[in-house]
Each structure stands twice: as C-alpha cells, then as structure tokens.
N, C-alpha and C positions, 0 to 999 in steps of 0.2 A: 350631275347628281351631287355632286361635294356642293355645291351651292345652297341645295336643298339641304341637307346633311346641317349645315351650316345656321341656316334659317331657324330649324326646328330646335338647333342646340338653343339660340337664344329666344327663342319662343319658352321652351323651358326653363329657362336661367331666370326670366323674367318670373313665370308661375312662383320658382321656391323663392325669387327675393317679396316678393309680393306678398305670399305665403307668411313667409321669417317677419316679416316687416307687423305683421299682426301678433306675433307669438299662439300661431295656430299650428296643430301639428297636420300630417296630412290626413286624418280619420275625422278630425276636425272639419277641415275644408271639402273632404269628399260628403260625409256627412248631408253639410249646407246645400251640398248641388246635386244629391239625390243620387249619386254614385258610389260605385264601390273603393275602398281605398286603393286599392290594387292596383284598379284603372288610373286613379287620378295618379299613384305615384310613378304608373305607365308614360304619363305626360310630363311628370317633372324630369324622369329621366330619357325623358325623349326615344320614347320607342315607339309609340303614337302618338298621333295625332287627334284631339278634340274636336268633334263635329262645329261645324256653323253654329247652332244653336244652341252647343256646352261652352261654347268662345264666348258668346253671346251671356248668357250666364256667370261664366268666372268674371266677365269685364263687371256686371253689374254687383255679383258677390266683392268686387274689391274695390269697386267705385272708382274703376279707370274706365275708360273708351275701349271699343274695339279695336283700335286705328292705335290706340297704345300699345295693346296687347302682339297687332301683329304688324304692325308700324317699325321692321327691322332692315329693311335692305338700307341701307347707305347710312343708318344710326350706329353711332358707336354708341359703347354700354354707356358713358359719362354723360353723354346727351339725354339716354332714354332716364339713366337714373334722375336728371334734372327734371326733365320735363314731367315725372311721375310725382315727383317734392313737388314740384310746379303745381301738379293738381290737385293734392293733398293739401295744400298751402301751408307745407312745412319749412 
C-alpha cells in the first residue's frame, strides 16, 4: 500500500508543477477540464485519483503524454522534471 501511497504523491507533485509552470491557479485548470475545483485540488493533493479519461485530458490540457503523467515507478523527480523541459523544448 505505501508503494501506491507513493505513486499517487508524485502523480500529484507532477499536476501542481505542471499547474505552477503555466501560472494557472487551480479554478483556472479545473475550469479548462470541465471540473469542479474541489475535485481537481482533490488530485493535487492526492486524495483521489483522476479517471482514465480526466488523465487523458490533463495530458492533453498541458501538452505532455500520458506515459508522462503517469510514467513514475523507477523515475526520479530530476529525470521526470528533464524529460518534461524535453518536451516543452525548454
């Protein structure tokens, strides 16, 4: 269970930097994906979890991949944060 625990913290670490990286607040970004703020600040601070098809959504609201978004077992955050610059071609 701590592994999942785990998974889900940087599932959400990823949303707020992603989030912050825009200068969007979270009423902003719920707004965009037809949700209620509540919910979406539910997921940055990881107390749910995002269906398949709201994943699917946030990846294309921030112009990363899916496989980005939930591409966390064996990444560390300096990696994910690269490979996100990487796709931004920042």
């Amino acid at each position: 269970m701590k592994k999942h625990r785990e998974y889900y913290q940087r599932f959400a670490a990823c949303l707020r930097m992603l989030r912050k990286q825009r200068g969007w607040s979270q009423e902003q970004t719920a707004k965009a994906l037809g949700i209620d703020r509540t919910t979406y600040a539910d997921y940055e601070r990881c107390c749910i979890m995002p269906s398949l098809y709201l994943i699917r959504s946030i990846a294309r609201l921030y112009g990363v991949t899916t496989d980005m978004l939930l591409e966390n077992e064996g990444v560390d955050e300096s990696e994910r944060l690269y490979r996100l610059m990487l796709l931004k071609g920042k």
